[in-house]
C-alpha positions, -999 to +999 in steps of 0.1 A: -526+075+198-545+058+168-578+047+183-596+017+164-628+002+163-621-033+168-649-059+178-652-091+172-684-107+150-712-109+171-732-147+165-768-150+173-772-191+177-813-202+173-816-231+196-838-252+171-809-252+147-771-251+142-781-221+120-762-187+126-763-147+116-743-122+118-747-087+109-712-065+101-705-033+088-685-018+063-655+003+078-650+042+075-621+066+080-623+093+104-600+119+106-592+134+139-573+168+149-557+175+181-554+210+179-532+234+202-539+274+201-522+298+223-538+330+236-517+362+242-533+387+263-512+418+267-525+438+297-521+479+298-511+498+323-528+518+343-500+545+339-498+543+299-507+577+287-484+588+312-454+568+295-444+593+273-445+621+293-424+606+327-404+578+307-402+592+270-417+553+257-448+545+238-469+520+254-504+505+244-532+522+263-558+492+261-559+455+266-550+435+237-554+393+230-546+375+198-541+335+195-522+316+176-518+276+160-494+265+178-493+224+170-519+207+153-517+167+151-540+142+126-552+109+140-570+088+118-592+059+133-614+031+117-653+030+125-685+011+116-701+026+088-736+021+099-753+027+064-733-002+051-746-031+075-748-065+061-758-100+073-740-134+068-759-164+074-745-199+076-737-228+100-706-211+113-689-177+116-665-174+093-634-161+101-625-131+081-653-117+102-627-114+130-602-099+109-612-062+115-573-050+108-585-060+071-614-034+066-648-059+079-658-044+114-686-061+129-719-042+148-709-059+188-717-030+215-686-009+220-683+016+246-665+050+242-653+068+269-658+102+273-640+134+272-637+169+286-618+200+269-607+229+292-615+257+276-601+293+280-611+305+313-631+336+314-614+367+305-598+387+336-589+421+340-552+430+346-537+428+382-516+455+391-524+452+427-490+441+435-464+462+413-447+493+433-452+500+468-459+535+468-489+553+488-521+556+472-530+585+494-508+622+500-511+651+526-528+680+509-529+712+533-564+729+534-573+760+549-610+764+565-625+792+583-645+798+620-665+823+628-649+839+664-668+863+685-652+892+693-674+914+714-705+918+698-684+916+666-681+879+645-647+877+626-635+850+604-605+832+617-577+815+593-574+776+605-549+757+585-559+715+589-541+686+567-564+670+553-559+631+531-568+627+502-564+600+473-535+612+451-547+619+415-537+599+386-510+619+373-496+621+407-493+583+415-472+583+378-452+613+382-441+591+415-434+555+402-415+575+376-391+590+397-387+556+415-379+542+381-347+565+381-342+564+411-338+528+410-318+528+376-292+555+397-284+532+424-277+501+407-252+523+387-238+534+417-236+501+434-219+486+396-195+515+398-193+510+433-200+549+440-219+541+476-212+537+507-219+503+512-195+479+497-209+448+469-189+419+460-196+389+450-231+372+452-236+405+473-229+425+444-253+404+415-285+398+442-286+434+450-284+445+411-310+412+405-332+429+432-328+466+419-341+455+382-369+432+395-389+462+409-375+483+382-397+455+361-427+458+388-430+498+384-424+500+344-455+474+341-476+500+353-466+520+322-460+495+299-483+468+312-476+431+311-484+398+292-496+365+301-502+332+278-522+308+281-532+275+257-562+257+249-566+224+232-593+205+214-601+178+192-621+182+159-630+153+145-640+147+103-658+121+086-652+125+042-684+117+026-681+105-012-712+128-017-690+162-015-674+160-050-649+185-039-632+170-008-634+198+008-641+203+040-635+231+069-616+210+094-618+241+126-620+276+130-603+305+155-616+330+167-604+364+183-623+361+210-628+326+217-601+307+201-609+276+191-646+271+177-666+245+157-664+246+121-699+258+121-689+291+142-689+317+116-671+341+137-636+323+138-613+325+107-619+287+090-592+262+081-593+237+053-588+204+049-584+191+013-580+158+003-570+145-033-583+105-034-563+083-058-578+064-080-589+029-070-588-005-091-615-024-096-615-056-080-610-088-097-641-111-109-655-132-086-662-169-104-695-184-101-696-212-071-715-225-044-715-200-011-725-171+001-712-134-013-696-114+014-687-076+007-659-057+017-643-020+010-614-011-005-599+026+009-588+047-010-553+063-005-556+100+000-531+132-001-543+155+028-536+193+029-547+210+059-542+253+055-556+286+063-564+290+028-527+309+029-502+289+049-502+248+052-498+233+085-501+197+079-496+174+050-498+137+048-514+105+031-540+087+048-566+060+032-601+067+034-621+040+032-658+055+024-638+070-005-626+039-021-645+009-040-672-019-023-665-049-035-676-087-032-655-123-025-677-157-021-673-173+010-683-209+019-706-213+050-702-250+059 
């Protein structure tokens, strides 16, 4: 949505006299970028350096997040250039100080609203509380010895106790991998209908639906899982007509924190270029009675915004700080 500064001339009247002021600036251009990045955090699983050995797959043994541009949209929005503030005196307002539409913006109070930006929430660890539904704990069998009085004679005596213990690592994969086939055998025996209970139907596709969902659930433990999530923020640039260049860095992204300031040296920075036209000087003004009144012309701009490799936005804009300042008599009475 293109947001502009409009306000109308704001009169001081002295009471002792019909006599009025008013102070306007000149306008300037600001450029504003909505930007979208999406952050792809794909989670290992606790089983991976089992994968190859149970399932005969390679899988990634640590978390890994990257982000990505996904949409990026340019807004540009008229404001009061403050260093350019100029007074008009005279018995009236005149009224191209109302026409704001036109490039002359007065200095009346304007409120702006403000604005909050969700960034990424903190970082979590993966969550595999929930895939497979095998024990965590197995039945080891452990033998311990008494001392038994025989007589005047102690003897060791052989006691065999089951004892529970947490299953090892190795164990707990060796057993969602046998679930995994297991799971993969009976839906090709309820397909080929090789069972003894009898499929048709809806029957037939809910059970093989249910089969491969916690087929899914215990292969994440080997292969992990992925979630996205995206962030969005607004970056806003005002061209100065003291960078000879007109070049500017619009935004960076980071690997760790996605979207960052342009001052962030640790994200990877993307330019904005722009190439201003050349702008006609404006016509003579004739010698009269009145008072002079400046204005701007912008300058129309070609815009390039790139990651120094690939472009994501082109366009034409004008700029107004960019263009000429310029000045039109205008009668007071």
């Amino acid at each position: 949505m293109i947001r502009r500064f409009l306000t109308l001339a704001a009169v001081a009247v002295f009471a002792t006299s019909a006599f009025a002021q008013t102070t306007y600036s000149l306008p300037q251009t600001c450029l504003s970028f909505e930007v979208t990045a999406r952050q792809t955090v794909r989670y290992a699983g606790p089983y991976a350096k089992y994968a190859e050995k149970y399932l005969g797959v390679t899988a990634a043994q640590e978390d890994q997040s990257s982000f990505q541009i996904v949409s990026v949209r340019m807004t540009p929005f008229v404001e009061a250039d403050q260093s350019k503030r100029f007074v008009f005196s005279g018995s009236k307002t005149p009224d191209f100080l109302t026409l704001t539409s036109q490039g002359l913006i007065s200095t009346g109070e304007a409120g702006f609203g403000s604005e909050s930006v969700w960034r990424f929430p903190a970082r979590k660890d993966g969550d595999f509380s929930q895939k497979g539904v095998s024990s965590n704990f197995t039945s080891e069998a452990t033998t311990l010895y008494k001392n038994v009085k025989n007589e005047d004679v102690y003897t060791k005596v052989a006691i065999q106790q089951d004892m529970v213990v947490e299953k090892s690592l190795d164990a707990k994969a060796r057993e969602a991998a046998d679930m995994i086939f297991d799971l993969r055998k009976k839906r090709v025996q309820i397909v080929t209908g090789d069972t003894d209970a009898t499929f048709s139907g809806e029957a037939l596709a809910a059970a093989v639906a249910e089969i491969s969902k916690l087929e899914k659930e215990y292969m994440s433990l080997f292969i992990g899982y992925t979630e996205t999530q995206e962030q969005t923020m607004k970056f806003d640039i005002v061209p100065s007509a003291a960078n000879q260049k007109q070049i500017y860095i619009a935004f960076r992204l980071s690997d760790n924190a996605g979207l960052v300031a342009s001052d962030n040296i640790e994200g990877k920075p993307y330019i904005l270029e722009l190439k201003p036209q050349a702008v006609s000087d404006a016509p003579a003004v004739a010698a009269g009675k009145g008072q002079m009144a400046t204005y701007r012309i912008p300058a129309i701009c070609e815009l390039k915004l790139s990651d120094g490799v690939n472009t994501l936005l082109r366009d034409r804009v004008p700029v107004y700080q960019l263009g000429k300042d310029a000045t039109f008599m205008v009668n007071s009475k």
